[in-house]
C-alpha positions as CSV (number, residue, x, y, z in Angstrom):
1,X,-5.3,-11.8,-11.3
2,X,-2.8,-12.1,-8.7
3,X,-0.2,-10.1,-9.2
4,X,3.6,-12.6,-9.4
5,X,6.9,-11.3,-8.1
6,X,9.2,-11.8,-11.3
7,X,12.3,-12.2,-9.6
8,X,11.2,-15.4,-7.7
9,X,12.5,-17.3,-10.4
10,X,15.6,-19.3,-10.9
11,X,16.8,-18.3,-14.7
12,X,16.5,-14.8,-13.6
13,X,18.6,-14.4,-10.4
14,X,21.3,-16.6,-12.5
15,X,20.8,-13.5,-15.4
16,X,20.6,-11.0,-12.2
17,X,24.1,-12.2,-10.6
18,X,25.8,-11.1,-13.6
19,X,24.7,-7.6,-13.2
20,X,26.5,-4.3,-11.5
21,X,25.9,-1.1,-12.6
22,X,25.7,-0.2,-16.3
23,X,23.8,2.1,-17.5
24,X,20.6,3.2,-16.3
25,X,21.7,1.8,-13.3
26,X,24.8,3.4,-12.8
27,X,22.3,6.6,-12.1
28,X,20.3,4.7,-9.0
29,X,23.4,4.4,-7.6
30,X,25.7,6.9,-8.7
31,X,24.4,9.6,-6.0
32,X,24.2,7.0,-3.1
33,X,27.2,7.5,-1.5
34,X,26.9,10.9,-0.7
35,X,23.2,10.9,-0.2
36,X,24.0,8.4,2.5
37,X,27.2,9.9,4.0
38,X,24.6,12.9,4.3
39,X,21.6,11.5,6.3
40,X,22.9,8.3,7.9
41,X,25.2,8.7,11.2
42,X,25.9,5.0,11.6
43,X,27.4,1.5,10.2
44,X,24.8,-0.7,10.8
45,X,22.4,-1.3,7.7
46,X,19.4,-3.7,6.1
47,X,19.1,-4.1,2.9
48,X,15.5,-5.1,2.0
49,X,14.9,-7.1,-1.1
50,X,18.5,-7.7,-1.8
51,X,18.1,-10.1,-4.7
52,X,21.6,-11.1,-5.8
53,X,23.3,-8.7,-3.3
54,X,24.4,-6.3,-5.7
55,X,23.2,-3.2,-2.8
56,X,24.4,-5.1,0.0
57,X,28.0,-5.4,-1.9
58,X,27.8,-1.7,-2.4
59,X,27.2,-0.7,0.9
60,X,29.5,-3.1,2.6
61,X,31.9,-1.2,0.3
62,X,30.8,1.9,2.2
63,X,31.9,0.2,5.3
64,X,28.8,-0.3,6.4
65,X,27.8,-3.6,8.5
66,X,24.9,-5.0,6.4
67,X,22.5,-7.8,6.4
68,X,20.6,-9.0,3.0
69,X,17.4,-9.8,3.1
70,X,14.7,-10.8,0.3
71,X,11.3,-13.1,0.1
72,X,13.3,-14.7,-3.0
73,X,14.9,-17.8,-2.1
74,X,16.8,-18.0,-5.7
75,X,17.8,-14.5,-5.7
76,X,19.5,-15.0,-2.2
77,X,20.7,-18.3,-2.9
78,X,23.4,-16.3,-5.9
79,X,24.1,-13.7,-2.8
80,X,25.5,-16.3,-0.8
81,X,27.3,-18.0,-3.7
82,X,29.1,-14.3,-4.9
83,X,29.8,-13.4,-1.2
84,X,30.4,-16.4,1.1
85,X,31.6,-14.2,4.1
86,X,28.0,-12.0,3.4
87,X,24.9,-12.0,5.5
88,X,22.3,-13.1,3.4
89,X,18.8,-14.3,4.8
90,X,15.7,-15.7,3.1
91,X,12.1,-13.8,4.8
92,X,8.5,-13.2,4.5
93,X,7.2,-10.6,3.3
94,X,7.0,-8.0,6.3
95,X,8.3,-10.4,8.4
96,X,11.0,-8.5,10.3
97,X,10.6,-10.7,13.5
98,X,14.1,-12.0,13.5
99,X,15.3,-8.5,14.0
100,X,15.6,-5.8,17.4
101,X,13.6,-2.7,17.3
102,X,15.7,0.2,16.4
103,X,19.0,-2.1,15.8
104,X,19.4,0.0,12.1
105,X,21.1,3.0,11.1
106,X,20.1,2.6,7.5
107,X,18.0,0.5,5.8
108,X,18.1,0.7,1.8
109,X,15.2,-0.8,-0.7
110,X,16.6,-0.4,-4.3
111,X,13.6,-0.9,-6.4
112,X,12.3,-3.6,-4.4
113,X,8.5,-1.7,-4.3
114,X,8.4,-2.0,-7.7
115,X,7.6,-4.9,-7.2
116,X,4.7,-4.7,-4.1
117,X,1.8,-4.3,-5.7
118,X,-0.6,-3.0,-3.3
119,X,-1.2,-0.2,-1.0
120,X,-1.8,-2.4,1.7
121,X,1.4,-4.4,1.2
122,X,3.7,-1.7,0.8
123,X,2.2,0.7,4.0
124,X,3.2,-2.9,5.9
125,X,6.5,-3.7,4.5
126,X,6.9,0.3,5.5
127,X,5.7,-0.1,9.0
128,X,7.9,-3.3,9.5
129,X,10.9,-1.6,8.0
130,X,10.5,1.3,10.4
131,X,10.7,0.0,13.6
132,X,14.0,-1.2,12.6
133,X,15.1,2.1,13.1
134,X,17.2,4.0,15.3
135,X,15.5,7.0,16.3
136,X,17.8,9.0,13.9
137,X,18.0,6.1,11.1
138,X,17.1,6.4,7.9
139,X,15.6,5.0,5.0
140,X,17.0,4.9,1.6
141,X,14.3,4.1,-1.1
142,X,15.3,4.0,-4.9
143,X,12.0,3.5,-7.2
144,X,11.1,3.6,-10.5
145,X,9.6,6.8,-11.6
146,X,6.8,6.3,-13.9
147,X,8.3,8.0,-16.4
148,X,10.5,5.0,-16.9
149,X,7.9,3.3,-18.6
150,X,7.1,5.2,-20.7
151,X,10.4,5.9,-22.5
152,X,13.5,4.3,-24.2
153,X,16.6,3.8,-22.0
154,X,20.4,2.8,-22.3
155,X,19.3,0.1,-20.2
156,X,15.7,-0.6,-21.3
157,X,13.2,-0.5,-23.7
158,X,8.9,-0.1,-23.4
159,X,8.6,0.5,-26.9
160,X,6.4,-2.6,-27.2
161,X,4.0,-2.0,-24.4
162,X,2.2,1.4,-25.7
163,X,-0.3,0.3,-23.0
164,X,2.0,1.8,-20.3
165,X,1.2,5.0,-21.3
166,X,-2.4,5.1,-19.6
167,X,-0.8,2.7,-16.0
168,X,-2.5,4.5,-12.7
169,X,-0.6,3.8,-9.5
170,X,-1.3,0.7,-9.0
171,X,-1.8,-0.9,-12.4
172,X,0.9,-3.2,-13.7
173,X,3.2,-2.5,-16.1
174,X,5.7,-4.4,-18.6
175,X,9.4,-3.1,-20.0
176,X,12.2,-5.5,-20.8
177,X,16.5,-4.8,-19.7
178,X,18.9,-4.9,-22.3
179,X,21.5,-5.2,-20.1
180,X,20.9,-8.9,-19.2
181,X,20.6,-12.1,-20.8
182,X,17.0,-13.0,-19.7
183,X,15.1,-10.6,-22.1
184,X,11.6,-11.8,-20.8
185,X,9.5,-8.7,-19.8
186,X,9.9,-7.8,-16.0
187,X,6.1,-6.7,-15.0
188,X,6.5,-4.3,-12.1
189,X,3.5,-1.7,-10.6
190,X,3.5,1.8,-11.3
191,X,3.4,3.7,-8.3
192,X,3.2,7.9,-8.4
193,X,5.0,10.6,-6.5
194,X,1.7,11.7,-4.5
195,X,0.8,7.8,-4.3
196,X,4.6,6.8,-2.7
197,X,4.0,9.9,-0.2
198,X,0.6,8.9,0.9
199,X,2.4,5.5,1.4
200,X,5.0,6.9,3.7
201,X,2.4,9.0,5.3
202,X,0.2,5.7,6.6
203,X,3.4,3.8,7.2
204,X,4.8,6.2,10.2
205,X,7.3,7.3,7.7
206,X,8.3,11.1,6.5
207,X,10.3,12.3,3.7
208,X,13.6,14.2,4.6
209,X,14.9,14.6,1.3
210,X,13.6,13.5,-2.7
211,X,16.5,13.3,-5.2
212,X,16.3,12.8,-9.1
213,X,19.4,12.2,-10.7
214,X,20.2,12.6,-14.4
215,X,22.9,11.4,-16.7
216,X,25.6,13.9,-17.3
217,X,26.5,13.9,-20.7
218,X,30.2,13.6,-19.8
219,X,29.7,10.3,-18.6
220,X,30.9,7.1,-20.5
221,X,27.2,5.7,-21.5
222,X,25.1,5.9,-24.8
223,X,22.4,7.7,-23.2
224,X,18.9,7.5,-24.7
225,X,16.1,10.0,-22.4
226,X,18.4,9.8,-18.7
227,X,20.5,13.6,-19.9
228,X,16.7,15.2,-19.4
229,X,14.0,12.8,-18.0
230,X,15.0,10.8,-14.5
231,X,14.6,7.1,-14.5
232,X,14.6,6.9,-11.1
233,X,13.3,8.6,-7.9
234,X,15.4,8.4,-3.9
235,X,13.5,9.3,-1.3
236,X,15.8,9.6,2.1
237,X,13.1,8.9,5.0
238,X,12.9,9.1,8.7
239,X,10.2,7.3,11.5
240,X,7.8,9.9,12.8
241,X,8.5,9.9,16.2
242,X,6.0,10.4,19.0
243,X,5.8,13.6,21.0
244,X,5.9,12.9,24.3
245,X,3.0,14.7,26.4
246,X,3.9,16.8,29.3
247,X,2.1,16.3,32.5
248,X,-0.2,18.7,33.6
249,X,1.0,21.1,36.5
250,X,-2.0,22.3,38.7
């Protein structure tokens, strides 16, 4: 069965639009800023599968000078509607065509490989998203740990799919978000640590820096597993670049 992208849907980009960061969330994003401020040297940024803009708001709060892209015509339709001065821009998938090589400081996926179900697709969204690159950018990539579905959240619940339990990388998976209206089950593809490396590895990619953060108890959320088991996983990842070979002196 062909695997369906979720978000490509009207009802849930209007449910999407009304959502920041409570929460679960609040922990994909809570680090960002400083993760960012400590690998990424420039202002100019992409991010890839924007949805509602919600991570493109963010960073242009960081200053930075960003462009929102997403295969999700609905999702981006809401962008432009919350942010009229934004840059928002409807693609295909891999498609980075309409961009310079090497025009980006930073690009930032927030758990837009959730939802690319193969190895095939993601090693070429990877490969596209790199040679957007400066040869000192960086990419920001927030992702699901598995872990996430197979646990209760302050943001969402997987009690109803035991079936989760025994998901491979690659295998689909279901879990429902309590923080929106639409409570239909997202399906998204379970992808492991050692899988998401190998990934990087074929797509020219190599990882600077893994983060996991968890809740602090301090903080002002009804926290169900986040104080002890991360939800989500950032890797910080750079372009291998070529070595140059010396010429011979006889």
């Amino acid at each position: 069965m062909e695997f369906l992208n979720v978000y490509e849907d009207a009802k849930r980009a209007e449910a999407y639009s009304k959502l920041e960061f409570p929460g679960t969330y609040y922990l994909a994003y809570r680090d960002l800023p400083k993760i960012i401020s400590r690998h990424v040297k420039g202002r100019r940024a992409i991010d890839f599968g924007c949805g509602t803009g919600r991570s493109t708001r963010f960073l242009k709060k960081l200053g930075f000078d960003v462009i929102g892209v997403d295969i999700a015509e609905d999702m981006v339709k809401k962008a432009r509607e919350l942010d009229p001065e934004g840059d928002y821009r409807v693609i295909k998938e891999a498609d980075f065509c309409q961009f310079a090589r090497g025009a980006f400081d930073l690009v930032l996926s927030v758990f837009t490989f959730d939802n690319v179900p193969t190895m095939e697709r993601k090693v070429q969204n990877f490969k596209g998203l790199g040679m957007l690159l400066k040869d000192c950018g960086r990419i920001v990539n927030v992702v699901s740990s598995p872990k996430i579905y197979t646990h209760e959240w302050a943001s969402f619940s997987t009690k109803d799919f035991p079936e989760n339990k025994h998901a491979k990388s690659g295998d689909k998976v279901r879990i429902v978000q309590t923080d929106i209206e639409d409570k239909r089950p997202v399906v998204d593809v379970v992808w492991t640590d050692r899988s998401y490396r190998e990934t990087f590895k074929r797509g020219g990619l190599e990882v600077v820096r893994t983060y996991r953060p968890l809740a602090k108890e301090s903080e002002p959320y009804k926290w169900v597993n986040e104080t002890k088991i991360a939800p989500w996983v950032i890797y910080v990842l750079k372009r291998k670049l070529r070595k140059m070979k010396k010429d011979a002196v006889e």
